[in-house]
VEXROLO-734241 format. One record per residue (C-alpha): x, y, z; residue number from 1. Coordinates in Angstrom, 2 decimals, always signed. Example, Ala and Ser with C-alpha at 12.3 -4.5 7.8 and 13.67 -1.06 7.14 Angstrom:
2
        x        y        z    i
   +12.30    -4.50    +7.80    1
   +13.67    -1.06    +7.14    2
END
This chain:
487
        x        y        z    i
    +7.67   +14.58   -16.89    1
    +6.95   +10.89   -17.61    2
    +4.46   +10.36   -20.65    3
    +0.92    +9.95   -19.45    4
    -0.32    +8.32   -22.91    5
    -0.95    +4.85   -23.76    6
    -1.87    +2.96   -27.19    7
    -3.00    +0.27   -24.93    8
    -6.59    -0.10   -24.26    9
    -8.92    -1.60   -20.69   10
    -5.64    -2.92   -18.77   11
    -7.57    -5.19   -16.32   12
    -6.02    -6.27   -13.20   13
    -7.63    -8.52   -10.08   14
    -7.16    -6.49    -6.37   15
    -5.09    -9.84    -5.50   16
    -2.45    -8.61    -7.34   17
    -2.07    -5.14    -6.72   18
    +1.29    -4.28    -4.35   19
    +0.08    -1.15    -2.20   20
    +2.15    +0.99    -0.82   21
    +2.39    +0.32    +3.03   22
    +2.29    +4.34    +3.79   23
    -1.28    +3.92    +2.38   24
    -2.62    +1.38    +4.46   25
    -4.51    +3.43    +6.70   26
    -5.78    +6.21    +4.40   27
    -9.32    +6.03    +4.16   28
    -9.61    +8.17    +1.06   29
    -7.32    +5.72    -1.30   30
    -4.68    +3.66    -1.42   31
    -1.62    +3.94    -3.19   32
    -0.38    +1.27    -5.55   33
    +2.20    +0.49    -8.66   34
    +2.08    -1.21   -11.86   35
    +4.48    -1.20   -14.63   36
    +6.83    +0.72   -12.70   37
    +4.27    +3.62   -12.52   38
    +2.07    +5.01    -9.77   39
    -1.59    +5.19    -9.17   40
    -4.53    +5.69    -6.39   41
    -7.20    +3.58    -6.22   42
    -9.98    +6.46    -4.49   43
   -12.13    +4.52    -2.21   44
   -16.11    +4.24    -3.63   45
   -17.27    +6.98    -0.27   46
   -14.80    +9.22    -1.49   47
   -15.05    +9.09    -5.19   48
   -17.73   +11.90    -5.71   49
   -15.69   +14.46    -3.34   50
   -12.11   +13.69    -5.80   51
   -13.90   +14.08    -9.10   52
   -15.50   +17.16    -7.45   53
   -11.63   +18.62    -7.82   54
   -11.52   +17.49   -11.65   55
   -14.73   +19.35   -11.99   56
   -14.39   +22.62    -9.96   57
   -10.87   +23.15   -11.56   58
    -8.88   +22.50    -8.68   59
    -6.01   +19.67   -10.01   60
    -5.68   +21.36   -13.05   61
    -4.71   +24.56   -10.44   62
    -2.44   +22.27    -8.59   63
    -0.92   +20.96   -11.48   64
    -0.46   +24.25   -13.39   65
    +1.30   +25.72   -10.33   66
    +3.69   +22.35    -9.72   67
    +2.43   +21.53    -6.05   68
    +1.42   +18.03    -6.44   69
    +2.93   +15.16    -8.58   70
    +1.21   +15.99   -11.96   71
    -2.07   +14.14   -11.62   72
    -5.14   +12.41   -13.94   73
    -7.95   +10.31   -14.03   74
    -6.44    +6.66   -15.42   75
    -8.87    +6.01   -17.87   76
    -7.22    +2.59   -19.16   77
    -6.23    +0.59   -15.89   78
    -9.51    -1.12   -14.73   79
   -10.13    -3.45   -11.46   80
   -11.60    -6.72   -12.58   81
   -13.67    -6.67    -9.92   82
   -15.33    -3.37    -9.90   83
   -14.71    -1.31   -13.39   84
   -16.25    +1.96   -12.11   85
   -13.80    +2.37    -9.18   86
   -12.19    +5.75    -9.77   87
    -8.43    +5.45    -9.95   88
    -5.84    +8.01   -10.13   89
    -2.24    +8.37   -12.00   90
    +0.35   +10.12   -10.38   91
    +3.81   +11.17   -11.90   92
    +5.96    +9.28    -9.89   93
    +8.96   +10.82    -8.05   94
   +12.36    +9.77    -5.93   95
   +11.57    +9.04    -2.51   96
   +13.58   +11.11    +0.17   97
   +13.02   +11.90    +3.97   98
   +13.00   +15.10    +5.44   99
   +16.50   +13.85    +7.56  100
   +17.76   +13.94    +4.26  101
   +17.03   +17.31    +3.04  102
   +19.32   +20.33    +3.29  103
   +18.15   +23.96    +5.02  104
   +17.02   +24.79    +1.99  105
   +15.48   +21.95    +0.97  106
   +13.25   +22.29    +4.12  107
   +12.59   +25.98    +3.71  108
   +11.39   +25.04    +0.28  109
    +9.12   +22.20    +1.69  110
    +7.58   +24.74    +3.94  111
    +6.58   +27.47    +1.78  112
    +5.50   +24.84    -0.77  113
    +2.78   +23.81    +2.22  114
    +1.82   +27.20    +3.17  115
    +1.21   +27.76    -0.59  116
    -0.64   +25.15    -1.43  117
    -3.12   +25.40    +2.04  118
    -3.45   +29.10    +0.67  119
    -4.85   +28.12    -2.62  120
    -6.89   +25.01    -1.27  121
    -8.43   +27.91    +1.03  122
   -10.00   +29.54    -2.33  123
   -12.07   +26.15    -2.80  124
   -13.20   +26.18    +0.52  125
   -10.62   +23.06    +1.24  126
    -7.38   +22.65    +3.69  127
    -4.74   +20.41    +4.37  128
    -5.35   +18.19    +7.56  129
    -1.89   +17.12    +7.57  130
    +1.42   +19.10    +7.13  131
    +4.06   +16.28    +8.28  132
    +6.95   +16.18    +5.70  133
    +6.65   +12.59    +5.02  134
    +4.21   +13.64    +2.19  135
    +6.76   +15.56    +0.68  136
    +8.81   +14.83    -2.19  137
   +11.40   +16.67    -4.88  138
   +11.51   +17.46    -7.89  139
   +14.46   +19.37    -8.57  140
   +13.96   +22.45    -6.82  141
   +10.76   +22.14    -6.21  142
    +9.40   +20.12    -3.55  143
    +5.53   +18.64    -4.54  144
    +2.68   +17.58    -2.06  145
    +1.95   +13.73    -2.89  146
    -1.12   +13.14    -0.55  147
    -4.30   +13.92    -2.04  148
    -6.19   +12.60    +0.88  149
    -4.97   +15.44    +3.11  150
    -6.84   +17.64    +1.52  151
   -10.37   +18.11    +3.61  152
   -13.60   +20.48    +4.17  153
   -12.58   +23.84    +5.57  154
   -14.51   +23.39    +8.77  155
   -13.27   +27.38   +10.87  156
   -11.24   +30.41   +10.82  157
    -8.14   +28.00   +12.10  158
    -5.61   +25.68   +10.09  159
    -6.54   +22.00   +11.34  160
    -2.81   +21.05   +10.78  161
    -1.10   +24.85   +12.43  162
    +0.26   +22.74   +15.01  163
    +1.77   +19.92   +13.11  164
    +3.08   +22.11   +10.42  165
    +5.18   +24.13   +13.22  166
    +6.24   +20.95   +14.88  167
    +7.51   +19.28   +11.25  168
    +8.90   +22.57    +9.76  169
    +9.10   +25.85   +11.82  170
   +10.85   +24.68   +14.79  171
   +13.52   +22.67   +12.78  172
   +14.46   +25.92   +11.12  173
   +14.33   +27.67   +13.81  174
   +16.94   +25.56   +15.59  175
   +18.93   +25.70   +12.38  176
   +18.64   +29.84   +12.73  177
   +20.46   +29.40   +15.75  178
   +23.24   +26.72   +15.21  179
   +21.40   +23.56   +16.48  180
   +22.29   +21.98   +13.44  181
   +23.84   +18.27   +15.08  182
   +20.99   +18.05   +17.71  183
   +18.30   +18.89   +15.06  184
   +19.87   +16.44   +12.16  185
   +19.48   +13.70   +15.02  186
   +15.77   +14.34   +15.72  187
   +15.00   +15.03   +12.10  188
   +16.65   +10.90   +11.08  189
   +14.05    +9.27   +13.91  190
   +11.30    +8.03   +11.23  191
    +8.66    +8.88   +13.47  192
    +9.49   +12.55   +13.16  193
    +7.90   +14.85   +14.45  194
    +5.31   +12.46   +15.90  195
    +7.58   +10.93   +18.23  196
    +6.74   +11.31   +22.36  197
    +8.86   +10.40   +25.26  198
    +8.20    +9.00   +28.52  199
    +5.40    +9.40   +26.91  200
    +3.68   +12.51   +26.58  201
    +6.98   +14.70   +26.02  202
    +7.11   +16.03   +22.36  203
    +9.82   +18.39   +20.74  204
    +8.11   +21.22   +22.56  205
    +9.35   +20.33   +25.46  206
   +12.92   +20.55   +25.05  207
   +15.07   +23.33   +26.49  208
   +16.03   +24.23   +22.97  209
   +12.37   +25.19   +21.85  210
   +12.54   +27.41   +24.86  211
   +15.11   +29.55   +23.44  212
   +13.16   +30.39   +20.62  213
   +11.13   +32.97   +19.11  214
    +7.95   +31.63   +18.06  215
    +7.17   +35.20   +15.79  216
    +4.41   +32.88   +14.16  217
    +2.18   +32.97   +16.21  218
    -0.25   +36.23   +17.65  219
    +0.31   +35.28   +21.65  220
    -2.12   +37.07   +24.12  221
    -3.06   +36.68   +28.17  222
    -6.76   +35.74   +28.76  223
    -8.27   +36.24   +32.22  224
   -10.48   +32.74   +33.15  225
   -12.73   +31.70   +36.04  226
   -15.05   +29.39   +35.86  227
   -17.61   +31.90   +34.04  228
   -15.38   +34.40   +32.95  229
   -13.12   +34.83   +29.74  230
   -11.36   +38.52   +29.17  231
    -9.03   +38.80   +26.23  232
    -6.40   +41.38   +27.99  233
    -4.83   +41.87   +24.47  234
    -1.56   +42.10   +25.41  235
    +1.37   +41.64   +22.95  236
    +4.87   +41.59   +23.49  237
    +8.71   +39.71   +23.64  238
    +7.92   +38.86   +27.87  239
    +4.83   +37.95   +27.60  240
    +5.76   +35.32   +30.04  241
    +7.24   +37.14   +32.85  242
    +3.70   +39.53   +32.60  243
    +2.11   +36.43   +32.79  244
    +3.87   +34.63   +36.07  245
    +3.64   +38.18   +37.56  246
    -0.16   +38.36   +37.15  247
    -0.90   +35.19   +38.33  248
    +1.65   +35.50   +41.61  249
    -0.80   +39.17   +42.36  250
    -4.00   +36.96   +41.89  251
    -3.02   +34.32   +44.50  252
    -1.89   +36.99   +46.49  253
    -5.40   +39.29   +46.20  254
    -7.47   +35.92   +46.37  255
    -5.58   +33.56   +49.01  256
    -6.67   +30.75   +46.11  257
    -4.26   +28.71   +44.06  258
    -4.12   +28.11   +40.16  259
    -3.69   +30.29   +37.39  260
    -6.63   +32.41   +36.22  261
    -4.23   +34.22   +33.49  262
    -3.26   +32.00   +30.67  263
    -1.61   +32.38   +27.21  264
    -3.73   +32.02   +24.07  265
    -2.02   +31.34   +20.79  266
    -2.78   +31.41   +17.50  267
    -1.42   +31.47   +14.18  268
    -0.73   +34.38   +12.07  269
    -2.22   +34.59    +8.58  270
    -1.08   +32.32    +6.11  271
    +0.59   +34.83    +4.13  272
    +2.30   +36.45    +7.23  273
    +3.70   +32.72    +8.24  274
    +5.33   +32.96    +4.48  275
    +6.75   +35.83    +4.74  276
    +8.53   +34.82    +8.42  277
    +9.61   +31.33    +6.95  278
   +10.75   +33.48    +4.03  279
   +12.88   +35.14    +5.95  280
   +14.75   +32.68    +8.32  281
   +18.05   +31.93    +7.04  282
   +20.69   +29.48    +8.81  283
   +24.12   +30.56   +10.58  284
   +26.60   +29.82    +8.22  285
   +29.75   +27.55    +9.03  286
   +32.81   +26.46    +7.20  287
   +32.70   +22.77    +6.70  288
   +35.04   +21.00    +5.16  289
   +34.34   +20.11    +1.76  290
   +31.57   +22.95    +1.05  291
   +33.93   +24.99    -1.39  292
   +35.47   +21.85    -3.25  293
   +33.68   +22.16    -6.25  294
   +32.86   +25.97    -6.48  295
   +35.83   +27.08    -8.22  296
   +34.81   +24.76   -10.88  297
   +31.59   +26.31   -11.39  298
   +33.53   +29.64   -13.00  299
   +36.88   +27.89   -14.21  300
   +37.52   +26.18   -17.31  301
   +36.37   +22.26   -17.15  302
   +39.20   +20.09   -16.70  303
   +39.95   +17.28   -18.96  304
   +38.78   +14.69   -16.46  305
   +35.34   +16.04   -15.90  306
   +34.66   +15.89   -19.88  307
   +36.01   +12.63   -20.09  308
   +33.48   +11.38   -16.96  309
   +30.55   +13.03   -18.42  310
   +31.30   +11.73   -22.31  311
   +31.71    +8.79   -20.77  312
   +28.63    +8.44   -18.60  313
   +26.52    +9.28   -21.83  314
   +27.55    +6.88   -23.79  315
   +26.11    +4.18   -21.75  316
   +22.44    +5.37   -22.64  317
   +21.52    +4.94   -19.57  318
   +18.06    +6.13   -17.72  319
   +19.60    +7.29   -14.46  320
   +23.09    +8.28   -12.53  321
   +24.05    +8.24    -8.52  322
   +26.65   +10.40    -7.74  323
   +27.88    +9.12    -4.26  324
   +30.01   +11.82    -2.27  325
   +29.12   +14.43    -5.31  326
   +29.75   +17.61    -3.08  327
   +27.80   +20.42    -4.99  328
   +26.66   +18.66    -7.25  329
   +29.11   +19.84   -10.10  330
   +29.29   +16.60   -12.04  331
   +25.60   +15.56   -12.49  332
   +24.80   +19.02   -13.70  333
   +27.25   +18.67   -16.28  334
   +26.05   +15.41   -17.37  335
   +22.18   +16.90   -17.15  336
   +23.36   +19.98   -19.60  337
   +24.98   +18.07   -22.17  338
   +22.27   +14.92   -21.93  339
   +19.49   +17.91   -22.21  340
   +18.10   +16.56   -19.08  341
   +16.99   +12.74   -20.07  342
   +18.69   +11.46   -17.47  343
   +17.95   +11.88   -14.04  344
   +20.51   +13.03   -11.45  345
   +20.51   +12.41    -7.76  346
   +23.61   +13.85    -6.18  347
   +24.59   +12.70    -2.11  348
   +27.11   +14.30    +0.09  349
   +27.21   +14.17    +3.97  350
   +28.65   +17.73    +3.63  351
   +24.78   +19.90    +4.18  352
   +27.51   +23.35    +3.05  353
   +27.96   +21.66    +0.21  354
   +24.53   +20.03    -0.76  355
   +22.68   +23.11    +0.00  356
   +24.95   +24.87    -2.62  357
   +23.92   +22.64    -5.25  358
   +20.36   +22.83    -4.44  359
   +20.83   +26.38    -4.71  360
   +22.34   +26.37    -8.39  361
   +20.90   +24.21   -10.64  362
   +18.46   +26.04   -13.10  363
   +14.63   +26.13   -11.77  364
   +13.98   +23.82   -14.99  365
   +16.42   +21.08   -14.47  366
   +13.31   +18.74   -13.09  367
   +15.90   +15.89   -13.22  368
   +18.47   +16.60   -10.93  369
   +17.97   +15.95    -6.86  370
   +19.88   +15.81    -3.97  371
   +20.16   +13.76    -0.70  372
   +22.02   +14.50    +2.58  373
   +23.65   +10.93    +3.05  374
   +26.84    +9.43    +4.43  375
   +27.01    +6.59    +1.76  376
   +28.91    +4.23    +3.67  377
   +26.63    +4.29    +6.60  378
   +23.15    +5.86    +5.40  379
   +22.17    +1.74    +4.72  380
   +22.72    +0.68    +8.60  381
   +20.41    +3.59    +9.52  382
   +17.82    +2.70    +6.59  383
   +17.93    -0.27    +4.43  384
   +15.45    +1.16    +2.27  385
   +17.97    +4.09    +0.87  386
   +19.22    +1.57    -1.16  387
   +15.86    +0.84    -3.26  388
   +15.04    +4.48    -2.98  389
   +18.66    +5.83    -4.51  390
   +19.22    +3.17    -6.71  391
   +20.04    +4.47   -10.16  392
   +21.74    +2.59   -13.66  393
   +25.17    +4.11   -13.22  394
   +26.75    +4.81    -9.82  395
   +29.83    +7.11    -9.62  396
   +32.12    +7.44    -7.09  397
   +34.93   +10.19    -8.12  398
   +38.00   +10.77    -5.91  399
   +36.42    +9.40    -2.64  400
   +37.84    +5.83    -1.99  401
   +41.32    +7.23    -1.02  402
   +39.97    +9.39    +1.69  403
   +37.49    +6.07    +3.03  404
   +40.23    +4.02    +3.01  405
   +43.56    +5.75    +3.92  406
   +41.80    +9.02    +6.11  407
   +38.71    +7.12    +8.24  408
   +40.03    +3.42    +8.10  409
   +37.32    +1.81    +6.24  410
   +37.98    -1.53    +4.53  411
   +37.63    -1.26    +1.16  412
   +35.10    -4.79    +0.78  413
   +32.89    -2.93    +3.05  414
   +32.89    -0.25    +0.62  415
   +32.39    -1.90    -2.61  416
   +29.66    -3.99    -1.13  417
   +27.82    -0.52    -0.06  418
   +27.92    +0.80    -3.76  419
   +26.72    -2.10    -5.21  420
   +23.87    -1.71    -3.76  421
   +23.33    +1.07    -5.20  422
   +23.72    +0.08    -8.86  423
   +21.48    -1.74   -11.38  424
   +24.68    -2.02   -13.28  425
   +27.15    +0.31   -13.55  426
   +30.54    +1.81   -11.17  427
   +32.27    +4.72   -12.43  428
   +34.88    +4.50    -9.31  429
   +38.43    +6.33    -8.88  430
   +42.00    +5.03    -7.30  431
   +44.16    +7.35    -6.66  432
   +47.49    +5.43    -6.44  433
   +49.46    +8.34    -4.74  434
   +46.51    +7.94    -2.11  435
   +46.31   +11.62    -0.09  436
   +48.76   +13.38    -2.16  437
   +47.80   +16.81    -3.55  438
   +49.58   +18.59    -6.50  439
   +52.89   +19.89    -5.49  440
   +53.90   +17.90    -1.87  441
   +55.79   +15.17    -1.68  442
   +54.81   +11.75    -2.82  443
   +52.91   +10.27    +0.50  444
   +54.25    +7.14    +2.26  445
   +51.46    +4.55    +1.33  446
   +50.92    +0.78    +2.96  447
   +52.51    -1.62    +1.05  448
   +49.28    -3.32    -0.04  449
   +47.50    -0.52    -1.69  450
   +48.11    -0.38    -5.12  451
   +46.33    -1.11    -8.57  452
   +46.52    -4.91    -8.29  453
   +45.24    -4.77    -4.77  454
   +42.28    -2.46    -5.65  455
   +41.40    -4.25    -8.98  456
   +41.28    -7.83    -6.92  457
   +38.66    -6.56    -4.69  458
   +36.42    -4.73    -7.25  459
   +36.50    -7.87    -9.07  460
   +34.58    -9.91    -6.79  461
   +31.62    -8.00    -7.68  462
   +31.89    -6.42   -11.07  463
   +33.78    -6.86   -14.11  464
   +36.26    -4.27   -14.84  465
   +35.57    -3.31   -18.66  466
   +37.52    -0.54   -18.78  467
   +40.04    +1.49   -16.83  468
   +41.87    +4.97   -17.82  469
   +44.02    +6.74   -16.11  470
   +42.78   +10.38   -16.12  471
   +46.10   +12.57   -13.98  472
   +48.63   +11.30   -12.12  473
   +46.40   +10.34    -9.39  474
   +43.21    +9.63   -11.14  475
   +42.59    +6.15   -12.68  476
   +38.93    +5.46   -13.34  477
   +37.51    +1.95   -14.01  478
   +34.58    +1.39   -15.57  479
   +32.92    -1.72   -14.28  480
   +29.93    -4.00   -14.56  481
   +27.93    -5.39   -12.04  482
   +28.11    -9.51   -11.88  483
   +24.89   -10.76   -13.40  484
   +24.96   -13.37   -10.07  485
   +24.73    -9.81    -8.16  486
   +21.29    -8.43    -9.58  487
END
């Protein structure tokens, strides 16, 4: 956790030169902004009695205690110059990720995290009025809620936000229950997920696939209406929609009038019940290629290469490491262990196999370590802002370029020029000189232009190679420096 203390005294700073965050600019209860590289909430004045209500009535320390919100305080040194008393808020701050770049389990987690945290608001009489994803972020394994001003009056019996948090987390699993993995990952990238409509007033709901599943979360039942009439015919079971087209065919039939006087009612389970069924949803597992490539180094021995990375990667004294193509995740965890967590990890692999194992394995402690499902060579065309949002000290990318380069054609500028962009200084990058080869074929036939010379002239147009070591036969890692010119 970042420290929260200060020696310094009555920071004052003029509203001119506050930069808000843009996802705030609507949000009537506060807006979020950043100073000195940390995070705060300025609580608007017709709002400020019902947030330090929460202080008082013991309901952020609950939230904090239990890790389901950024930890949170009352700033007590930062002051507006122009009014003093305005109430402002200090919020640990946190990687930003999307849910399009969150594995199954990442998602599951993100869910139950909601559900848990409605629950408890429910003991203060309070609810969430939004359950969209895009107020979700990790920390480690634990994914926090980071939008106080969701949290609203319990007005009924009824979740405000049932709909939207079945829309944004329910249905995605669903589909991933049942294989719909490539369709789903396509929806889940649009940035206006799950809001998005079509043509216009189609939503998710109204694809075939949503058809095909079974909504257990919700209590379904027929209701008889006329114009003065409302009978609840309490009936509950798998074809509730064949009883349903049947009724309504014998109605026009009895009545010689058109319509539909039987209808479905839904409504959501309890709370708890809707935990228990997210609980349980698991996804169809598939071999992919590269989700077993590190596990056997999880158990065995660490090679030679590995210690050298992570001694290496320490002695930089750096704040922060992006492992680009990391797999499982193997390599930052080492490097978390033996740094005792102080620096923080973010691991990206397109392979979701693979990135879901990861998530799965790091210790429930290790705050510092996340993960991002991300093709790093292309994530940037689809979002420029993954760059800012990734962007860590010390950028590695181990035994990858061989396989851009010689097995999907990509131009090696191209793919410098993408990790830069990631750095604030440092590349820990391999080049394997036998390109493809694995232990025990036959050397590969290789292009006559790659080599060491070839590779070193095009890293050196934007960093300065300070060090390079070859690790195996097919290992050499350089150490380089980003060009001051490039910052």
């Amino acid at each position: 956790m970042e420290d929260f203390k200060s020696d310094i005294m009555d920071i004052k700073i003029k509203l001119k030169d506050i930069s808000f965050s843009k996802f705030s600019a609507i949000d009537t209860f506060g807006k979020v902004f950043y100073y000195d590289d940390k995070i705060y909430r300025l609580i608007s004045d017709e709002y400020k009695t019902f947030c330090l209500e929460w202080f008082s009535n013991g309901l952020i320390d609950k939230l904090n205690k239990e890790q389901l919100i950024p930890y949170t305080s009352i700033e007590t040194e930062l002051k507006i110059e122009e009014n003093p008393d305005s109430l402002i808020l200090r919020h640990e701050r946190l990687r930003e990720t999307y849910i399009g770049e969150w594995s199954f389990t990442m998602i599951k987690t993100a869910a139950l995290t909601i559900l848990k945290l409605n629950q408890l608001l429910n003991e203060y009489n309070y609810e969430l009025k939004d359950s969209h994803p895009y107020n979700i972020l990790f920390k480690g394994r634990k994914a926090l809620w980071v939008d106080l001003g969701s949290i609203s009056f319990k007005k009924s019996n009824s979740w405000v936000a049932a709909d939207e948090f079945i829309d944004s987390f329910y249905i995605p699993l669903k589909l991933w229950e049942v294989n719909e993995f490539y369709f789903l990952n396509k929806a889940l990238n649009d940035k206006w997920f799950p809001h998005q409509r079509f043509l216009p007033s189609l939503d998710i709901r109204s694809s075939r696939l949503f058809k095909d599943l079974q909504m257990d979360v919700y209590h379904k039942k027929i209701e008889f209406r006329t114009k003065n009439t409302q009978r609840n015919l309490n009936i509950h079971f798998l074809g509730i929609g064949y009883v349903l087209r049947a009724l309504n065919y014998i109605a026009r039939k009895v009545t010689g009038k058109q319509g539909a006087p039987f209808q479905v009612s839904s409504n959501l389970k309890p709370l708890a019940e809707v935990y228990s069924i997210i609980s349980s949803i698991s996804k169809k597992e598939n071999q992919s290629t590269w989700s077993n490539y590190h596990t056997q180094y999880y158990s065995d021995q660490i090679s030679d290469r590995l210690n050298f990375i992570v001694d290496k990667c320490i002695s930089l004294h750096k704040k922060s490491i992006l492992d680009l193509a990391g797999n499982q995740g193997l390599v930052g965890s080492l490097i978390s262990k033996k740094a005792k967590g102080k620096i923080d990890i973010i691991t990206t692999d397109y392979d979701e196999n693979a990135l879901d194992y990861g998530f799965n394995h790091i210790d429930s402690s290790e705050d510092n370590i996340n993960f991002t499902l991300i093709n790093c060579i292309l994530a940037g065309q689809r979002d420029e802002t993954i760059y800012k949002r990734l962007k860590s000290d010390i950028v590695l990318a181990l035994a990858v370029t061989h396989h851009l380069i010689l097995g999907q054609g990509y131009n090696l500028e191209y793919i410098l020029n993408e990790f830069r962009q990631f750095t604030n200084e440092y590349l820990l990058i391999e080049f394997m000189p036998k390109g493809l080869w694995k232990v025990g074929d036959e050397f590969p036939e290789l292009p006559v232009w790659y080599n060491e010379s070839w590779f070193e002239s095009k890293l050196q147009l934007h960093f300065k190679i300070i060090e390079k070591t070859v690790l195996e036969t097919n290992r050499i890692l350089y150490l380089a420096k980003l060009h001051e010119t490039e910052n």
